[in-house]
N, C-alpha and C positions, 0 to 999 in steps of 0.2 A: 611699495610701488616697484613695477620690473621697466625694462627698456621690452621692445616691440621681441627681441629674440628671447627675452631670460623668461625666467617662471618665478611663482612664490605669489603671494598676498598681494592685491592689486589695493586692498584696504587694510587699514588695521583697526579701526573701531569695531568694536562687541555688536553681539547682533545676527544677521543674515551669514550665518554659517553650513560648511557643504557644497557649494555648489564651484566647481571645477570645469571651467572652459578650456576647451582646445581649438584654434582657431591654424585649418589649414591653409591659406594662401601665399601665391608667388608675390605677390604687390604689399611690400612692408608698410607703404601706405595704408593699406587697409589693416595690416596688423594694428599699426599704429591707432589707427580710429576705432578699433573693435576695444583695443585696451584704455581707452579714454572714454569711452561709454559704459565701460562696468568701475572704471575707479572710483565712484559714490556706493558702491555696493559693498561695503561691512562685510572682510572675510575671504569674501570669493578668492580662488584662486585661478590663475588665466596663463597659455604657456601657447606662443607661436610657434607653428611648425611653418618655413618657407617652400619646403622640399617635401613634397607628396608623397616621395619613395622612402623619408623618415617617419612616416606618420605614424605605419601599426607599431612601429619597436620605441615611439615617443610616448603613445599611449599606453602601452604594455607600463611604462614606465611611471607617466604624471596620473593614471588612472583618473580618467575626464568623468564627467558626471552628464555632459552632454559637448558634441564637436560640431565645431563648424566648418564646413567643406567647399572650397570654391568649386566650380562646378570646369573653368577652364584654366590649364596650366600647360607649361611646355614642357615640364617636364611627365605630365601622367595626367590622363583624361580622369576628368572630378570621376563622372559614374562607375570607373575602372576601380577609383580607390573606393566607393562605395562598397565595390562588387567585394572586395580585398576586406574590408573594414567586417562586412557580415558570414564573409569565409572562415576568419580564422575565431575558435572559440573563444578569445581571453576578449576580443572587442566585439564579438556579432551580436551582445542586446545593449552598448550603449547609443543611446541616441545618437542619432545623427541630423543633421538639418541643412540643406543642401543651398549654397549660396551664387547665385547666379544675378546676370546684368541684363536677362530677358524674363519678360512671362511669358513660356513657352507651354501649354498643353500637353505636347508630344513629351518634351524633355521630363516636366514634370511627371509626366505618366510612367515613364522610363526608369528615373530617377525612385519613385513607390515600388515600382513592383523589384529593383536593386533591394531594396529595406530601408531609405530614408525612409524617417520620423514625420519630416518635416521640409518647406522649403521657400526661400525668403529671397527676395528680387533687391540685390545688396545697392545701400545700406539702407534701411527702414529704420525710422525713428528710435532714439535710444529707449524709450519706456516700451515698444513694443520688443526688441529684441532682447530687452530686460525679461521681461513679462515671459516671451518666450524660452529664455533660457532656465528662470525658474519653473516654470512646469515641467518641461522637460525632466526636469535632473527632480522633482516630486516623485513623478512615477518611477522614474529609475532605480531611488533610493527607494522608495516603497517595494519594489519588484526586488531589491536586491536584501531588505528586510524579509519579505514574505519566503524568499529562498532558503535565507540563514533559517528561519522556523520550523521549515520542511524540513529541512536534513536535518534538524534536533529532534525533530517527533518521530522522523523517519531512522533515527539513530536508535532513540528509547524505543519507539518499534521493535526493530532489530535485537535489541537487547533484549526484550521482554520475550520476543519469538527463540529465543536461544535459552532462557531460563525455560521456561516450559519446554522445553524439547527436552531440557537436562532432564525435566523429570519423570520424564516415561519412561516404560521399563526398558529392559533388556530384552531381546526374545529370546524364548527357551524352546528346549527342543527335551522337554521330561515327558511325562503320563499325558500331557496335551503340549501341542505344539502351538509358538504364539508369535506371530512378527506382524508391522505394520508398516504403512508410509505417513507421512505427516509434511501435509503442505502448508505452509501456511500463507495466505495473501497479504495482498502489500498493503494492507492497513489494519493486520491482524485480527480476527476473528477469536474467541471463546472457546476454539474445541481442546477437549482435554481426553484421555485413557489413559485406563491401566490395569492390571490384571495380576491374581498371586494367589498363593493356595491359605484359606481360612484356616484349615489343617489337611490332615493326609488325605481327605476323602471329598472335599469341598474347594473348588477352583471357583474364582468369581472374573469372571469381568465386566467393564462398562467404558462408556463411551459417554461425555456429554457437550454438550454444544452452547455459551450462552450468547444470548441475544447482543446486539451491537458489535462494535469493532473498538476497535482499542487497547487500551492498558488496563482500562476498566474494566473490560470484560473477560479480558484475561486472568487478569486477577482475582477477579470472581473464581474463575475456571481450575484455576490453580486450590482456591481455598475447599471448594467442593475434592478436589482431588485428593489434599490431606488429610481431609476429614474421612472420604473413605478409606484409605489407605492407614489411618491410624488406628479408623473405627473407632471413631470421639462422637459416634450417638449413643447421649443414655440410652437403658432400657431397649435397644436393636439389639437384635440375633442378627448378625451379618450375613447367616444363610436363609434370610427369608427375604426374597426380593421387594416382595409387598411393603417390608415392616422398613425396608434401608429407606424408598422413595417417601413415603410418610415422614420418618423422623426427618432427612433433608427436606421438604416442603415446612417444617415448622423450624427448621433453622435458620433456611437462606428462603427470607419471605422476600418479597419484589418491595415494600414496603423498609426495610430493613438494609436494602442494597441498592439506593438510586434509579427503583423501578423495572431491574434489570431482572430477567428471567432465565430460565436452560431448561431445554429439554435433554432426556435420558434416559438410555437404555442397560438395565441392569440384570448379568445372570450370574447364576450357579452354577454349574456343573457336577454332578457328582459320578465317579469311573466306575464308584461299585455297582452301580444299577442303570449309568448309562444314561442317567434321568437329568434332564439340563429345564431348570425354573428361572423363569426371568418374569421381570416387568418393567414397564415404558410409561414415560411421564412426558407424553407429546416427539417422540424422538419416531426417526424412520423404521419401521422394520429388520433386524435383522434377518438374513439370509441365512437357510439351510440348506446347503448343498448333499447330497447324498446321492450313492454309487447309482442305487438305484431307480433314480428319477433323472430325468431330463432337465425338469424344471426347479429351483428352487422353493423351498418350502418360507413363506414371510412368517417372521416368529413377531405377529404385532403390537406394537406399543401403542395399546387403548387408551390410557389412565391421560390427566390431566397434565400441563407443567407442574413441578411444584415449584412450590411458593406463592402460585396465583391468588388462592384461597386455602385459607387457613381449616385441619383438621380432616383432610380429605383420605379416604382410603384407596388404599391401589390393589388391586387382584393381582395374583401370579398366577401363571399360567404354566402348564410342563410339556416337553416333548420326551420320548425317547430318542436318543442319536443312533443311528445304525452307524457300525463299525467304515473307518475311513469316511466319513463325512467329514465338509468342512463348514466355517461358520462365517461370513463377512456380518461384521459391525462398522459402520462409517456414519459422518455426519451430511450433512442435504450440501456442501459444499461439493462434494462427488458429482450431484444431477443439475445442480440451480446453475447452470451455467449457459451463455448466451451463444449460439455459431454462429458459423461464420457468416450466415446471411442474416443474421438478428434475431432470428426467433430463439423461441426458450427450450432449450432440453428439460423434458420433464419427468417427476420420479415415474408416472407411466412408461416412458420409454426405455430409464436406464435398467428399470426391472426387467424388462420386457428383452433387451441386451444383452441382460446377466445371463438369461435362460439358454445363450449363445455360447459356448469356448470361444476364450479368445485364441487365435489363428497361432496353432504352435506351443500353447499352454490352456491348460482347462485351470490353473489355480485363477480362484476368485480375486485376488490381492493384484495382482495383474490386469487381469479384465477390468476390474474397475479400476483403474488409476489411468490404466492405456488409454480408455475411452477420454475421462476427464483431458488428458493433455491434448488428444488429438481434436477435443473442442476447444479448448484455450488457444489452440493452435500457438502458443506465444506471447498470446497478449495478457497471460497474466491473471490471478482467480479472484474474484470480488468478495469470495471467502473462502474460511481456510478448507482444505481437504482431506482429511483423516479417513483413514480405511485399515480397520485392523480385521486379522482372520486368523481364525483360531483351526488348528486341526486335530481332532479327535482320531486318531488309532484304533 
């Protein structure tokens, strides 16, 4: 039990725990009465403030769980400390409830669009201001749970976007040239890359994208990565595009992994003949840029996801690369993005983009990343964004 100034347990039997009163008024009277209407309440903790100009550095302090605000004092108009209370960030989401000796319309209207909660023509019956202090301080602590969550998913997020960045490559600048960007969005997406020479004459890369957002998907995205990188399928020749996306469709079935899917774009390259062999299992098109054309050439991925169904074959398909061409590979996080007046950028468009130089550089890896930010304009990618570009000599 406290006197009308102190703080601490206004109960001490088990029971109704959490819930933390701050009661701001000039009239120790009224302190008086607000702490003899919660002393049957088990736990609670209750702390008078008389002086409105101590209020935010009392709560910084007793951390309320919801406050009670007279609305007139001599020393600072109630709505002024409202105004104060939702200014500063360590008090602007705890509750507030606004304690007045009129039912006034205007005030009250005043008073909501300030940021009270709530607001009570003093003193109304102890079961209702009971009643109302524990809801209050329900959602508070609910909102201040749901927080702590966030920034733990949003941390492992973080984390998991920082292990897969670890594991992309390096870019090189040998017989093919390779760098990329890697965005990833704030609830993490599935895209993965990577690229490396099979031997002297065989350059591969790929690019894949899995379905969902997460740690899950990540994950996934990561194991597909090792697995090419290790070249852990039996019976694949890892220079046959066709034979890599089959043996990964019978590895990582959707069946196998929580239903989760990836599309993928997988090539070759070989420098003695010039000859670049890929195939696509539901992934975008990559781009072929060459000296001699304006437009890009789409190197398209036909074939299936794998994993969908089981024992599917995939076609490779070949280009020749003419000398100084370049190659963008990216996932649909690059075009699936929303502007600024809400309609959808679509892969028709950002195609239709690429066939543009970007202003002051014709490299692919630029044009497409420039575009993507100047439609995010800021607000951020609803997935992730990968764009790698390879350049042929």
């Amino acid at each position: 039990m406290t006197d009308p100034a102190g703080s601490g347990s206004v109960g001490h039997r088990p029971g109704d725990r959490g819930v933390a009163v701050m009661l701001v008024d000039d009239q120790a009277l009224i302190g008086e009465a607000v702490r003899r209407m919660l002393l049957p309440e088990a736990g609670w903790r209750y702390r008078y403030v008389a002086d409105p100009r101590q209020a935010i550095a009392v709560a910084k302090e007793f951390q309320p769980t919801v406050i009670l605000s007279d609305l007139v004092m001599p020393q600072m108009d109630g709505l002024e400390l409202v105004r104060q209370f939702r200014a500063d960030p360590e008090t602007e989401k705890i509750p507030l409830i606004v304690l007045s000796s009129k039912e006034e319309a205007a005030t009250k209207a005043e008073a909501f669009r300030l940021g009270a909660n709530d607001y009570l023509v003093k003193l109304p019956d102890r079961v209702e201001v009971v009643a109302r202090l524990r809801y209050h301080t329900a959602g508070y602590v609910s909102m201040l749970q749901r927080d702590a969550a966030y920034r733990a998913l949003q941390e492992d997020l973080d984390q998991a976007a920082k292990y897969v960045e670890s594991l992309l490559p390096a870019p090189i600048q040998e017989r093919v040239h390779a760098r990329w960007r890697f965005i990833p969005s704030a609830s993490l997406g599935g895209d993965a890359f990577g690229y490396h020479w099979l031997d002297d004459d065989h350059f591969v890369v790929y690019l894949l994208d899995v379905s969902g957002h997460g740690v899950g998907a990540a994950l996934l995205g990561v194991s597909v990565l090792n697995v090419l990188r290790a070249r852990s399928l039996p019976g694949t020749d890892f220079r046959d595009p066709g034979q890599v996306l089959a043996g990964l469709g019978g590895t990582f079935t959707m069946e196998s992994h929580g239903g989760k899917f990836f599309t993928i774009w997988y090539g070759v390259y070989r420098p003695s003949t010039r000859e670049l062999r890929w195939a696509g299992g539901g992934h975008p098109p990559a781009l072929l840029f060459s000296p001699a054309s304006p437009v890009p050439k789409a190197l398209e991925s036909g074939g299936p996801m794998p994993g969908m169904i089981e024992g599917l074959a995939y076609e490779t398909s070949t280009v020749t690369v003419p000398p100084a061409s370049r190659m963008l590979l990216y996932s649909d996080g690059i075009y699936e993005i929303r502007k600024g007046d809400g309609s959808a950028y679509g892969y028709e468009e950002f195609e239709a983009d690429m066939g543009v130089p970007a202003e002051g550089s014709a490299a692919p890896l630029e044009a497409g990343v420039a575009r993507a930010e100047r439609l995010a304009a800021g607000r951020g990618y609803d997935d992730d964004v990968s764009a790698l570009e390879i350049t042929f000599p």
